[in-house]
MITI-320226 format. One line per 4 residues: number of its first residue (from 1); their letters; for each residue x, y, z of N, C-alpha, C. Coordinates in steps of 0.1 Angstrom, whole numbers. Example, Ala and Ser with C-alpha at 12.3 -4.5 7.8 and 13.67 -1.06 7.14 Angstrom:
! residues 2
1) as) 132/-57/78/123/-45/78/132/-33/78  128/-22/71/137/-11/71/129/0/79 $
This chain:
! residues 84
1) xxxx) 429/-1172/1727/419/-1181/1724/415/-1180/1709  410/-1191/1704/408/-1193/1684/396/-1184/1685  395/-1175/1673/383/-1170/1669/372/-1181/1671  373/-1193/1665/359/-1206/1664/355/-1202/1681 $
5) xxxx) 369/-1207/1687/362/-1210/1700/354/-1198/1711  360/-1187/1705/355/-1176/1712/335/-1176/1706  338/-1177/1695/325/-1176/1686/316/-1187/1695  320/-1196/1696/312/-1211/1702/309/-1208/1717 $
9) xxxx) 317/-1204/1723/318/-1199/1741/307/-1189/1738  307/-1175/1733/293/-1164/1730/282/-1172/1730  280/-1181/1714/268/-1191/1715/263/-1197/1727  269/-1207/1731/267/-1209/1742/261/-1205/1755 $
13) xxxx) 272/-1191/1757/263/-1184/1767/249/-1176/1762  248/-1172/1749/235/-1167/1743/223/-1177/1746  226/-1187/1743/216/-1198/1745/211/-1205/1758  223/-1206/1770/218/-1203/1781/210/-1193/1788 $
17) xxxx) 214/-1179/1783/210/-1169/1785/196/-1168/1781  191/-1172/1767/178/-1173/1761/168/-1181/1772  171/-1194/1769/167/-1201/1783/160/-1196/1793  173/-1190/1800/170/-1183/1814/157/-1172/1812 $
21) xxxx) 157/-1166/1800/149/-1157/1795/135/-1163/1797  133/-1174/1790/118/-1183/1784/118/-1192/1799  124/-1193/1809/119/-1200/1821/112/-1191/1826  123/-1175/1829/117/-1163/1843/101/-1162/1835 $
25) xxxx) 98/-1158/1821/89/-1156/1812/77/-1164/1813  77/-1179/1816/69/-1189/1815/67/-1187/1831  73/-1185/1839/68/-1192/1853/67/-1175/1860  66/-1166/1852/60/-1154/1854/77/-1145/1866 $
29) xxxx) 85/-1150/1862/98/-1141/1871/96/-1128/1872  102/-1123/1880/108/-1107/1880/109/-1101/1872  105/-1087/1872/106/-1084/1855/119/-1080/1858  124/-1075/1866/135/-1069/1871/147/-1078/1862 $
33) xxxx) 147/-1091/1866/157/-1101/1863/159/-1108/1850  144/-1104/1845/147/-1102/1831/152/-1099/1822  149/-1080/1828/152/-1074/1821/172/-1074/1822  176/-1074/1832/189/-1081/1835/192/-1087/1828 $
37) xxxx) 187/-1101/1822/192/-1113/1813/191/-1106/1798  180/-1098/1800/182/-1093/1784/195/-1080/1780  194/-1075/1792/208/-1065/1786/218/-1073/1790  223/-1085/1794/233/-1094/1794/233/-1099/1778 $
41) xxxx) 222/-1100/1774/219/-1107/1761/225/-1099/1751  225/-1086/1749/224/-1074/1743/241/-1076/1742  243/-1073/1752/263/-1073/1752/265/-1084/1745  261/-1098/1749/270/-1107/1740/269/-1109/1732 $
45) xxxx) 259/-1106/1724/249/-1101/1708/265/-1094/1706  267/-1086/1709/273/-1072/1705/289/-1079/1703  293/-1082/1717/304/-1092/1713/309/-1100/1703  295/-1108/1700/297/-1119/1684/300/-1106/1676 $
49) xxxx) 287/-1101/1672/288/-1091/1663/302/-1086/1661  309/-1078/1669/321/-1074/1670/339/-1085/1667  329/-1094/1671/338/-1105/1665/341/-1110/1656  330/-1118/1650/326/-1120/1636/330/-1102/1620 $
53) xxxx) 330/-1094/1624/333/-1085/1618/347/-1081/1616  353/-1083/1629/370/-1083/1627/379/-1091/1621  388/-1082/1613/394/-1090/1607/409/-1097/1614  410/-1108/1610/421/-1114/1616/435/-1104/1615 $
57) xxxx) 444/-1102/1627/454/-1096/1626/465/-1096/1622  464/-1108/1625/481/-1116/1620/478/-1128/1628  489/-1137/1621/488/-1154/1625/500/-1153/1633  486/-1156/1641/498/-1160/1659/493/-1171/1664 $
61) xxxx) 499/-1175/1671/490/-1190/1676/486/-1191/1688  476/-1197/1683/462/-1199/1697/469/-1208/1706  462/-1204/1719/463/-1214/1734/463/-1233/1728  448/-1232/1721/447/-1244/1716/458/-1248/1704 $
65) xxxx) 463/-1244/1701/472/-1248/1687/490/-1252/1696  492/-1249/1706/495/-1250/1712/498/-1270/1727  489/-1270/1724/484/-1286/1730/492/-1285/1747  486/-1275/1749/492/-1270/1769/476/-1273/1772 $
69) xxxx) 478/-1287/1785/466/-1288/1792/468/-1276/1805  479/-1275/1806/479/-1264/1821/493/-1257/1821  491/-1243/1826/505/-1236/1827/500/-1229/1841  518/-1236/1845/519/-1231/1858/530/-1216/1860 $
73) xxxx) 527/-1206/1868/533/-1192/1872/541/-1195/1884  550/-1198/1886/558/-1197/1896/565/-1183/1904  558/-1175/1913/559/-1165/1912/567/-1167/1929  575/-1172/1930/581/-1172/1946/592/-1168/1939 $
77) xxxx) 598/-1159/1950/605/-1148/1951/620/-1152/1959  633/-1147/1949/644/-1151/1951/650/-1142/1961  643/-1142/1969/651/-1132/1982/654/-1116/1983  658/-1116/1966/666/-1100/1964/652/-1087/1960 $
81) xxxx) 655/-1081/1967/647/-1068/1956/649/-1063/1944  631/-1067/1942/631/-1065/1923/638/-1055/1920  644/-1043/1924/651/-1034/1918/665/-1038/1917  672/-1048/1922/686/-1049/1924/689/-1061/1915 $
């Protein structure tokens, strides 16, 4: 997957996650479930962070660069045993 899109998917869920934060917060939730949402929050903080800091490794090409809506595994089995 492209760095951008990894970056955009994190946001995403950060902002959901935020959300979820300011509804339990407003309508008085669990603290329990909170505090859940917030060490979920913490990891994917941590994620960007770790993302955004790495340097690209080499140019390989992404899923998207690629233009595959679907790949299929065909994993039926030709009779013989895998060792032979």
């Amino acid at each position: 997957m492209s760095r951008e899109r990894q970056e955009r998917l994190l946001n995403e869920q950060l902002r959901e996650i935020e959300e979820g934060i300011r509804e339990l917060k407003a309508s008085n939730g669990e603290l329990f479930t909170i505090k859940q949402l917030e060490k979920t929050k913490r990891g994917l903080e941590n994620r960007l962070a770790k993302l955004l800091d790495s340097k690209k490794r080499d140019d390989v090409v992404t899923y998207e660069q690629l233009c595959v809506d679907r790949l299929y595994v065909d994993e039926a089995r030709s009779g013989r045993h895998p060792d032979h």
